[in-house]
MARZAGU-867469 format. One line per field, with one value per residue (C-alpha): z, x, y; residue number from 1. Coordinates in Angstrom, 1 decimal. Example, Ala and Ser with C-alpha at 12.3 -4.5 7.8 and 13.67 -1.06 7.14 Angstrom:
BEGIN
zz c(7.8 | 7.1)
xx c(12.3 | 13.7)
yy c(-4.5 | -1.1)
seq c(1 | 2)
! end
This chain:
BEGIN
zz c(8.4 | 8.7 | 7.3 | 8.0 | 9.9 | 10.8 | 10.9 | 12.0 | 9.0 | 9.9 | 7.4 | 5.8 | 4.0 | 2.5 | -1.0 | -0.8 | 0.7 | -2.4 | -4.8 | -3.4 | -3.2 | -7.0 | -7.7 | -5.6 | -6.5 | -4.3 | -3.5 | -5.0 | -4.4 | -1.1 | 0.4 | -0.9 | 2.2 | 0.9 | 1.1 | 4.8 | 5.7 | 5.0 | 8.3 | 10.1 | 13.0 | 13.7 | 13.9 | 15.7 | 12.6 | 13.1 | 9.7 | 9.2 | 6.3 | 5.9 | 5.0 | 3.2 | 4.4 | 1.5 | 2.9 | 0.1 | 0.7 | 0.2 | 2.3 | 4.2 | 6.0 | 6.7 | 10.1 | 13.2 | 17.0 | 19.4 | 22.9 | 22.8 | 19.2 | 15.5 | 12.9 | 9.5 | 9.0 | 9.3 | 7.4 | 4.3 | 3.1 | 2.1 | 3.3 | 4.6 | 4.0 | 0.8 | -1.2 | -4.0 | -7.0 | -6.7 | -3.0 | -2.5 | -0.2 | 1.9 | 2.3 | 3.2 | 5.9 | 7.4 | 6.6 | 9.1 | 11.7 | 12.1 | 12.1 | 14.5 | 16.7 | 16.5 | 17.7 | 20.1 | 21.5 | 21.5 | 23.9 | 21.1 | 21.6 | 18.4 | 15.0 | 13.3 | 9.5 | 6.4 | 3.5 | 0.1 | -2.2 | -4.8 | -7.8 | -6.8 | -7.3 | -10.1 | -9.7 | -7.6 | -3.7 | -1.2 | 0.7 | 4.1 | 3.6 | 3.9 | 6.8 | 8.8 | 8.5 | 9.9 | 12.4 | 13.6 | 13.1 | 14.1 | 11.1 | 12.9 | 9.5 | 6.0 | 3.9 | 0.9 | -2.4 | -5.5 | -8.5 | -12.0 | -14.6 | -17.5 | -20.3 | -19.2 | -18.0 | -16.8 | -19.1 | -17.1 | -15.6 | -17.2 | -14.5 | -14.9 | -18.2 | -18.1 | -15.9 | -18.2 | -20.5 | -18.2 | -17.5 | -21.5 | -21.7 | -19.2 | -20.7 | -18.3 | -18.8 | -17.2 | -16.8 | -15.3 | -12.7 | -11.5 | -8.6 | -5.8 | -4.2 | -5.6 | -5.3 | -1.9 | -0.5 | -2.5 | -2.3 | -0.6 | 2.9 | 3.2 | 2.1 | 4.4 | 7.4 | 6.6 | 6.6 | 8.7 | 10.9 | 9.4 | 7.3 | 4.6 | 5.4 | 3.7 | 4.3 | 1.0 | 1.9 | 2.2 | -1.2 | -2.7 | -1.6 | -2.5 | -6.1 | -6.3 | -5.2 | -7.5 | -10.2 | -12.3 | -9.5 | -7.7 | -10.4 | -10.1 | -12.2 | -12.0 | -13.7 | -14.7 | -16.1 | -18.0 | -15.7 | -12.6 | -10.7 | -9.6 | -8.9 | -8.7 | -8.1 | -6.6 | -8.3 | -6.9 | -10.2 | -10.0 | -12.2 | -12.2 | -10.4 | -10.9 | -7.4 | -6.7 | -3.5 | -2.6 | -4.8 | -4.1 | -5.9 | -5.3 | -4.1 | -7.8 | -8.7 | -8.1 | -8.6 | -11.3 | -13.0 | -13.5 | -12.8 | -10.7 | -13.0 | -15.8 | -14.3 | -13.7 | -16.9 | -18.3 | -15.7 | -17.0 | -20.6 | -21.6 | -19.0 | -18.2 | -20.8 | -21.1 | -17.4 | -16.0 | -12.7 | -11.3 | -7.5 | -6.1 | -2.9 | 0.5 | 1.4 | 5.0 | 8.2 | 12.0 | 10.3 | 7.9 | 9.9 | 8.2 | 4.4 | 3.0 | 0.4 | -1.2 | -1.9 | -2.8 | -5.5 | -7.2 | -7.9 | -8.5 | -10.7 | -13.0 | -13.4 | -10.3 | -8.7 | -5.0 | -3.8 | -0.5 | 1.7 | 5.2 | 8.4 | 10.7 | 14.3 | 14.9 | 18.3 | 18.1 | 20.4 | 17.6 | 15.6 | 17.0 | 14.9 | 11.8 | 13.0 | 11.5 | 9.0 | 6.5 | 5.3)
xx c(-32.1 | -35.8 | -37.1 | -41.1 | -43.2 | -47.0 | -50.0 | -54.0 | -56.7 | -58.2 | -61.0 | -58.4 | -56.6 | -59.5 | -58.7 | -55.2 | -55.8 | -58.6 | -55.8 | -53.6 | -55.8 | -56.8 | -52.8 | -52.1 | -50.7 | -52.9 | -56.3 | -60.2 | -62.7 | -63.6 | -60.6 | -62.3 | -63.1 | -66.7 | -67.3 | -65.0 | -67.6 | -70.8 | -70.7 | -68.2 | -70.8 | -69.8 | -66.5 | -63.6 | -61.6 | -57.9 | -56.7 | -53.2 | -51.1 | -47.2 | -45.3 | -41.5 | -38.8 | -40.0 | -43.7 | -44.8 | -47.6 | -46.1 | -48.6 | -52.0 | -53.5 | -57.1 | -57.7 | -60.2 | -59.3 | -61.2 | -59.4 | -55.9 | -56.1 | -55.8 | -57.8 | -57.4 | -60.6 | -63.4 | -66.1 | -64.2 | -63.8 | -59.5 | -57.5 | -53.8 | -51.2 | -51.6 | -48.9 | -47.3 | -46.5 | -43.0 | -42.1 | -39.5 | -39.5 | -36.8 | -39.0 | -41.9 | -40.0 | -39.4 | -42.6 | -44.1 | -41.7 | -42.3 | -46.3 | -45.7 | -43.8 | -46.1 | -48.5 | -46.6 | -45.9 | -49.7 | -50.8 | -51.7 | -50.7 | -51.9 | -52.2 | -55.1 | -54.1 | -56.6 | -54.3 | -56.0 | -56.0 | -53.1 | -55.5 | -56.9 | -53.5 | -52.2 | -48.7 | -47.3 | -47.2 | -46.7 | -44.3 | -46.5 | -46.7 | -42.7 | -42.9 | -45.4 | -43.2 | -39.8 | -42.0 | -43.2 | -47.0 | -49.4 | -51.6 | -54.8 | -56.4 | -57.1 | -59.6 | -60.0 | -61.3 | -62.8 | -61.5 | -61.8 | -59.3 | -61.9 | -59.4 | -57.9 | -61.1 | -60.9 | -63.9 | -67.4 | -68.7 | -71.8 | -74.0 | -73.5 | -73.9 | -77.0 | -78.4 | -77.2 | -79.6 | -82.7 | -82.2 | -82.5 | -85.1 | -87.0 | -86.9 | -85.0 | -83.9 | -80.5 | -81.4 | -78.9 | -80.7 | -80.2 | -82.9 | -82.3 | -85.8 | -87.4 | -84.1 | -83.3 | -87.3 | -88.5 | -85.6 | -82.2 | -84.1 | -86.8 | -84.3 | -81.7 | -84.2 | -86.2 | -82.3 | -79.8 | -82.5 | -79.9 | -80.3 | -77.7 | -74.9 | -76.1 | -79.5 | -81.1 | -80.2 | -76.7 | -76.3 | -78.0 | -76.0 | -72.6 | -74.6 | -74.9 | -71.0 | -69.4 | -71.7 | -69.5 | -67.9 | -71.4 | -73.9 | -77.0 | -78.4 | -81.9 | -83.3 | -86.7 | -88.9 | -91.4 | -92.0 | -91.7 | -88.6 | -86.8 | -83.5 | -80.6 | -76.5 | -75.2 | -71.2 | -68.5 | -66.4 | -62.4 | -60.1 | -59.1 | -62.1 | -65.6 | -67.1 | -70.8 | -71.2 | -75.0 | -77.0 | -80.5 | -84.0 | -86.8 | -87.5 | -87.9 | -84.6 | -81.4 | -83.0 | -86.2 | -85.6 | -81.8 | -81.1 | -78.0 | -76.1 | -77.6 | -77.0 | -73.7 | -73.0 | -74.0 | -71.9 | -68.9 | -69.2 | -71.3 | -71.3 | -67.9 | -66.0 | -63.4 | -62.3 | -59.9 | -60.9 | -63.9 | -64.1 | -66.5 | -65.8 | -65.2 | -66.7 | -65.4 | -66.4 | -65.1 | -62.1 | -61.3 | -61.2 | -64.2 | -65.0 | -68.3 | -67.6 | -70.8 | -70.6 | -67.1 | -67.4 | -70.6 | -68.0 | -65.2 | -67.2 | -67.7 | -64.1 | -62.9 | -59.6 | -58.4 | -56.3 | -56.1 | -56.4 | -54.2 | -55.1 | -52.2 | -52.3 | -48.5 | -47.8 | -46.3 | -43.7 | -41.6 | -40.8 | -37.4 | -37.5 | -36.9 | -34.1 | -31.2 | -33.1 | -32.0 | -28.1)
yy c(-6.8 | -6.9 | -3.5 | -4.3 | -2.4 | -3.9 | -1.2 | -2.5 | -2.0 | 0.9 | 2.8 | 5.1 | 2.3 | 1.5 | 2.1 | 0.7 | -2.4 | -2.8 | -1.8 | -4.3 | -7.1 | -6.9 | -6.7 | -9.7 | -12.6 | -14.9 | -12.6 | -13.1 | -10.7 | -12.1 | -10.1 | -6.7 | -4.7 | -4.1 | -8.0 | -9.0 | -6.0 | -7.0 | -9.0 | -6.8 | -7.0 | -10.1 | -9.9 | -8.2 | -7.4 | -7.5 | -7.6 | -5.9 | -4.4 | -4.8 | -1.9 | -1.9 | 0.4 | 2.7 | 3.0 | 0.5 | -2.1 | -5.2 | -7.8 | -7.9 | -10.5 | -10.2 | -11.2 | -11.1 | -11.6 | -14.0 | -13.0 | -13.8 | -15.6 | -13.9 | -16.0 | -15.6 | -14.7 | -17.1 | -15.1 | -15.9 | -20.0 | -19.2 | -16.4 | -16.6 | -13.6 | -12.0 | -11.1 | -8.7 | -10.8 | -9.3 | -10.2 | -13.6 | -16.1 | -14.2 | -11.1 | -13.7 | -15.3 | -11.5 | -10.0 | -13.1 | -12.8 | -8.7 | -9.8 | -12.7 | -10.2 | -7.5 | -9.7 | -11.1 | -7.4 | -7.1 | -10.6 | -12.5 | -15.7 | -17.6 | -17.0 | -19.3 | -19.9 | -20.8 | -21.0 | -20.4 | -23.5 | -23.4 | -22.6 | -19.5 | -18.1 | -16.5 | -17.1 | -19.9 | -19.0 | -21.8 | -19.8 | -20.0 | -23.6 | -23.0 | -20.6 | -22.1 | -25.5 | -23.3 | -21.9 | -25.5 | -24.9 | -27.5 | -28.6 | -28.9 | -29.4 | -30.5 | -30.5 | -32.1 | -30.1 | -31.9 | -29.9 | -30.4 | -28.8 | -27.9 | -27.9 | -31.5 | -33.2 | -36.8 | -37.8 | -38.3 | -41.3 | -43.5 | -42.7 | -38.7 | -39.2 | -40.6 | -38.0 | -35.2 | -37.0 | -37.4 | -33.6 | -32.9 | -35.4 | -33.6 | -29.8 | -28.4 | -25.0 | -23.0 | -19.4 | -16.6 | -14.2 | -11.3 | -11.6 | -14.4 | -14.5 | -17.5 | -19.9 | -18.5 | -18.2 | -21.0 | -23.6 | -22.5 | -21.8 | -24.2 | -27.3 | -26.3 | -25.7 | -29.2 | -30.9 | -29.4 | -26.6 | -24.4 | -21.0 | -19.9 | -18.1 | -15.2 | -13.8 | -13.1 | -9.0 | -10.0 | -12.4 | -9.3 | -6.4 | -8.5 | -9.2 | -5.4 | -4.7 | -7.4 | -8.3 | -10.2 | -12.3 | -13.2 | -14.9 | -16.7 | -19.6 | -20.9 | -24.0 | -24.3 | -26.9 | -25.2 | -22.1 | -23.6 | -22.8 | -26.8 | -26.4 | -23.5 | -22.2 | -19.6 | -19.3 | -17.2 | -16.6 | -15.7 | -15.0 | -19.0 | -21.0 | -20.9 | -22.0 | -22.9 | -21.3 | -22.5 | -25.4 | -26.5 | -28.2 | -29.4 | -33.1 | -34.0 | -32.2 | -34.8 | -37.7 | -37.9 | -35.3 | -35.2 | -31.7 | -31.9 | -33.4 | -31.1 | -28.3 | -28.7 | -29.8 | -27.1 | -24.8 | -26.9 | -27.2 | -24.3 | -21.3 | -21.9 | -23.6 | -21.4 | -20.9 | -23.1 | -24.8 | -26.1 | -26.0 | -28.6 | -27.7 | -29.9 | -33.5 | -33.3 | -32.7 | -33.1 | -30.8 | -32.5 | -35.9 | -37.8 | -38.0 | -38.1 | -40.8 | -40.5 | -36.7 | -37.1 | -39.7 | -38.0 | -34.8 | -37.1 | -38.8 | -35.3 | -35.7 | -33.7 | -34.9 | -33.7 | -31.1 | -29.5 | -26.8 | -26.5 | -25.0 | -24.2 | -23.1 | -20.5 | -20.2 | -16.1 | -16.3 | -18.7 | -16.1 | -16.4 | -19.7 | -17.6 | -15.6 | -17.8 | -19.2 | -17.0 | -17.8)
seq c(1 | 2 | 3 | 4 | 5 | 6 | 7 | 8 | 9 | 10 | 11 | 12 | 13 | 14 | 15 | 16 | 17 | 18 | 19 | 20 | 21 | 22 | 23 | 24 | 25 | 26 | 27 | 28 | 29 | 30 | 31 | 32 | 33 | 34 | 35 | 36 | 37 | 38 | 39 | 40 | 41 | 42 | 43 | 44 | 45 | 46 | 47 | 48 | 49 | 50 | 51 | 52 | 53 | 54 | 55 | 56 | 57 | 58 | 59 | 60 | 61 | 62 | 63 | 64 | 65 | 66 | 67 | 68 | 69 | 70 | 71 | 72 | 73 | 74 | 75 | 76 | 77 | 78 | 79 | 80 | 81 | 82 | 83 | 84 | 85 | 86 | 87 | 88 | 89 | 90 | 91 | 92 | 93 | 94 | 95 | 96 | 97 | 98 | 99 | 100 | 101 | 102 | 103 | 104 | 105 | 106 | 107 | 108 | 109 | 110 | 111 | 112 | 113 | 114 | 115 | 116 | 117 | 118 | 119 | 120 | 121 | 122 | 123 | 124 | 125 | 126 | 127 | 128 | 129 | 130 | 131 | 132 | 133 | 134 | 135 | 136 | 137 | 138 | 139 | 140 | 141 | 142 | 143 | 144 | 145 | 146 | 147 | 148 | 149 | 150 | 151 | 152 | 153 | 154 | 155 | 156 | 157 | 158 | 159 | 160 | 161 | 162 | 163 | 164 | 165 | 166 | 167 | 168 | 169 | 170 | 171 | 172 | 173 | 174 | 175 | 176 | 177 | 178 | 179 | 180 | 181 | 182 | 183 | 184 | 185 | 186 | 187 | 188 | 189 | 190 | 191 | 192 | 193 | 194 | 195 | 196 | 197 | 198 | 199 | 200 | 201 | 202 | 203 | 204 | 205 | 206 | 207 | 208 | 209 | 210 | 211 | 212 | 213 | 214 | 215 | 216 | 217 | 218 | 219 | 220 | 221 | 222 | 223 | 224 | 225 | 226 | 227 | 228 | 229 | 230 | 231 | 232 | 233 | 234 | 235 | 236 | 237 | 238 | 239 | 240 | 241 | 242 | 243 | 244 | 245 | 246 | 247 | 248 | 249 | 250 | 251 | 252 | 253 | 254 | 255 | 256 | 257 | 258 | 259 | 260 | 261 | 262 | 263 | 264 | 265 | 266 | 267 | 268 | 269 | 270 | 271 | 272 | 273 | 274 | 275 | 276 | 277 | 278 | 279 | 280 | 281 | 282 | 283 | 284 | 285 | 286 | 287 | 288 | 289 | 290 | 291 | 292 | 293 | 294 | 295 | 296 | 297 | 298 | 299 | 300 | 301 | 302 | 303 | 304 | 305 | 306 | 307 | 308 | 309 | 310 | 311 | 312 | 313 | 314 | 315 | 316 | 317 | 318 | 319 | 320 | 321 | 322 | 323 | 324 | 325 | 326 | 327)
! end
């Protein structure tokens, strides 16, 4: 009997969907209302919460509509439905089939799904992999992540090597900030304009304001040769991956002065040694159709390794699809 009952966020569950999501078993920091809100302007949030027939919290799924269509929400890079560590795959495959009939109830038609790769996770949770497989979900796309497990590194290629050593050879220096003007205003913008006529996600009062709400999650390293400013990371830490969110130099950065590879070297096996994944992040484009070999390779050759991450489109009217699933 499905004892689930589906409620919109709304500002009053503010401090329980916050409790919950630092509980979960498959949640970062990005799902923390004070960061899916520092762009709330540019989204219809949608997100929902999942009660038990005891009034507990047992899932929420942050979420935005675009007409008739419920994404999980593309401000953040993961999402999915996020779940109590003590919930089973039977309560899974009910707690989607009450959302995917509330929204049905409500005219929306779709439900776009960004699952959160496996190792942000602290407890195994595939089970929407599962579900949306029952539920006859078009994969619409897959990405492909370059990750490298720190304590079991595939050792480092020649080449990488040798750039480690040109960035010693050089004096360069890794510094930790606390301020992102210089590596947004003097590299981050200007390189993204001059290469893609793009700006960063997040303005420099954005980056900042998340800085000042999660301030061991949201770090800053700098590298300097001398006291000139050449290169720099932004890393989104979790309790499992450290992720460089933004990296940029100067011309002289990659190439003669060896600071890529220095820097994250020096991420990997100094900053970070004791943490257990490294997320390189994507090489894709065209969703996941087309591989940038190049890009790939260099973090492959760091010792990264793929996995990936699905996106599923769920038609809402096959929620019947679940009703004799369970035996």
């Amino acid at each position: 009997m499905n004892n689930y009952r589906v409620h919109r966020y709304q500002s009053s569950h503010y401090k329980d969907w916050n409790t919950f999501v630092a509980n979960a078993k498959n949640a970062t920091f990005l799902f923390h209302r004070d960061f899916m809100e520092y762009h709330k302007d540019r989204f219809d949030d949608y997100s929902l919460l999942i009660f038990d027939v005891k009034d507990k919290l047992v899932a929420v799924l942050p979420a935005h509509k675009v007409e008739n269509i419920l994404h999980s929400h593309q401000g953040l890079t993961y999402g999915g439905l996020v779940l109590n560590a003590k919930v089973i795959l039977s309560d899974v495959i009910l707690i989607v089939k009450t959302i995917l009939e509330f929204l049905n109830k409500n005219l929306i038609s779709k439900l776009h799904l960004k699952i959160i790769p496996s190792i942000y996770n602290s407890f195994p949770s595939d089970e929407m992999e599962y579900v949306s497989f029952l539920l006859d979900a078009k994969l619409n796309r897959r990405d492909a992540l370059a990750v490298l497990e720190i304590s079991n590194q595939v050792p480092v290629s020649r080449v990488r090597k040798r750039g480690i050593e040109k960035g010693k050879s050089n004096g360069l220096l890794v510094k930790e900030e606390n301020d992102f003007t210089s590596f947004w205003n003097e590299l981050l913008i200007p390189n993204l304009k001059e290469r893609y006529n793009a700006n960063p996600v997040h303005s420099l009062t954005e980056i900042s304001y998340l800085k000042s709400k999660f301030p061991n999650q949201i770090k800053q390293y700098n590298v300097y040769q001398v006291d000139k400013i050449v290169g720099g990371v932004t890393v989104f830490v979790t309790d499992n991956v450290i992720h460089p969110q933004y990296i940029s130099g100067n011309k002289a950065f990659n190439n003669e002065l060896g600071g890529l590879d220095f820097l994250y070297h020096h991420l990997i096996n100094v900053v970070y040694k004791n943490e257990k994944y490294f997320d390189f992040g994507i090489s894709n484009e065209e969703h996941g159709r087309k591989l940038n070999v190049s890009l790939h390779y260099w973090k492959e050759s760091f010792g990264a390794r793929t996995i990936v991450q699905n996106f599923y489109e769920i038609e809402t009217k096959n929620h019947s699809l679940l009703d004799t699933v369970l035996i």
